[in-house]
C-alpha positions in Angstrom: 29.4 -8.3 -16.4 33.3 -6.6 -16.2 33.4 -3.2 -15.5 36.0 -0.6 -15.8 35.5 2.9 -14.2 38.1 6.2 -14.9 38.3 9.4 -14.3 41.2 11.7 -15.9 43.7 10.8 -14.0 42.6 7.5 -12.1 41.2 4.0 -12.3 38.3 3.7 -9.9 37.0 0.7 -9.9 37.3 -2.8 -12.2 36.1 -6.0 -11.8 32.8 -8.3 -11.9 29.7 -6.7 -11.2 26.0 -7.7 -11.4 24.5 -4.6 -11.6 25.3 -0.5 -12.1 22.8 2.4 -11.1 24.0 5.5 -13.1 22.5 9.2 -13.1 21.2 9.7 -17.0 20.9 13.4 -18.4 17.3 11.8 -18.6 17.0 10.0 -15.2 18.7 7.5 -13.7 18.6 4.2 -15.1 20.4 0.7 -13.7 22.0 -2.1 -15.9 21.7 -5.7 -15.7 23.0 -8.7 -17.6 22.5 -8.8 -21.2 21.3 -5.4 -21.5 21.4 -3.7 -24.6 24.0 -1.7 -26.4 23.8 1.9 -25.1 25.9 5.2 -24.7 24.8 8.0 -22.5 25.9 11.1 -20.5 26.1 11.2 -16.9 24.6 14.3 -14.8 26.1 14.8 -11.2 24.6 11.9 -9.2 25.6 8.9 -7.2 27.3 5.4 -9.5 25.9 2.5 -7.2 27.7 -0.8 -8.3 26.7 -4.3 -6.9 29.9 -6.5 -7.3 29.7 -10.1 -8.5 32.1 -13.0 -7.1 35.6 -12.6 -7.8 38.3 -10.0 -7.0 38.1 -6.2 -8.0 39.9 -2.9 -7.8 38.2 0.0 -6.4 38.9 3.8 -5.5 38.3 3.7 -1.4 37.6 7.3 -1.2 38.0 7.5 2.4 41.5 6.7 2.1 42.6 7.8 -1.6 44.0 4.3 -2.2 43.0 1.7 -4.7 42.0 -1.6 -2.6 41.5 -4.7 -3.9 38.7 -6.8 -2.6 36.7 -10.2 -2.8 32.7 -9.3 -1.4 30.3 -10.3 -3.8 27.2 -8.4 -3.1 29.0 -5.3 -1.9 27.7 -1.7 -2.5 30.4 0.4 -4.1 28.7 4.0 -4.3 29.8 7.5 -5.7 29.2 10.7 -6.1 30.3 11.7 -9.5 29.8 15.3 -11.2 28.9 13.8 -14.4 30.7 11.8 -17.8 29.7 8.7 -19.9 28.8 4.8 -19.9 28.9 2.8 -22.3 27.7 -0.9 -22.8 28.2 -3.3 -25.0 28.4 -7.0 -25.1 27.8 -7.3 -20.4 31.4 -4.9 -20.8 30.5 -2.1 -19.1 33.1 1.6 -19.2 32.2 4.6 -17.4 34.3 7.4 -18.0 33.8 10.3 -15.5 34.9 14.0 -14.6 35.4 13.4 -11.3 34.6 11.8 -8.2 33.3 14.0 -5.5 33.6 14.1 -2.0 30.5 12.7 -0.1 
C-alpha cells in the first residue's frame, strides 16, 4: 500500500506501508491491504504506520526535518489533532491539521 501524509504546510510522511492505525470520530480503526473504499474524519489521536520494504519520507519530529529511510517494519507514530483518510484502491492520503508535540 503507498501512503501519502500532509498537513497545511508539510509532507509528513510517503512511502510503502503495510498497515495504518488512525483515530475515527467513531473509534479508532487500522487498515490493511485490500481494504475497502472509505473516507473518514480524524479526532485528536495518535496515526501509527507500520512501513513496508522500500524507501520512504517521513516528518522526524524530534528534529523538524524530513528523513528519508529504508526499515521495513518500523513504527512511525503521531499525535495529530484531527483531519481526514481516505482509501481507495491500497492508496492511502491522510490529510491533517496538525501534528502535535508528544
Amino acid at each position: 500500500m503507498h501512503i501519502t501524509v500532509l498537513t497545511p504546510d508539510k509532507k509528513v510522511f510517503e512511502g510503502e506501508i503495510t498497515s495504518v492505525k488512525v483515530p475515527g470520530t467513531l473509534g479508532q480503526f487500522q487498515v490493511l491491504k485490500n481494504h475497502a473504499p472509505i473516507v473518514s474524519s480524524l479526532q485528536e489521536g495518535a496515526v501509527e504506520i507500520v512501513t513496508a520494504a522500500g524507501n520512504y519520507d517521513f516528518y522526524d519530529t524530534e528534529t523538524g526535518t524530513i528523513q528519508t529511510a529504508n526499515v521495513p517494519g518500523a513504527k512511525i507514530i503521531y499525535k495529530i489533532s484531527g483531519g481526514f483518510i481516505e482509501v481507495l484502491n491500497n492508496e492511502i492520503s491522510l490529510l491533517l491539521e496538525n501534528i502535535l508535540k508528544r
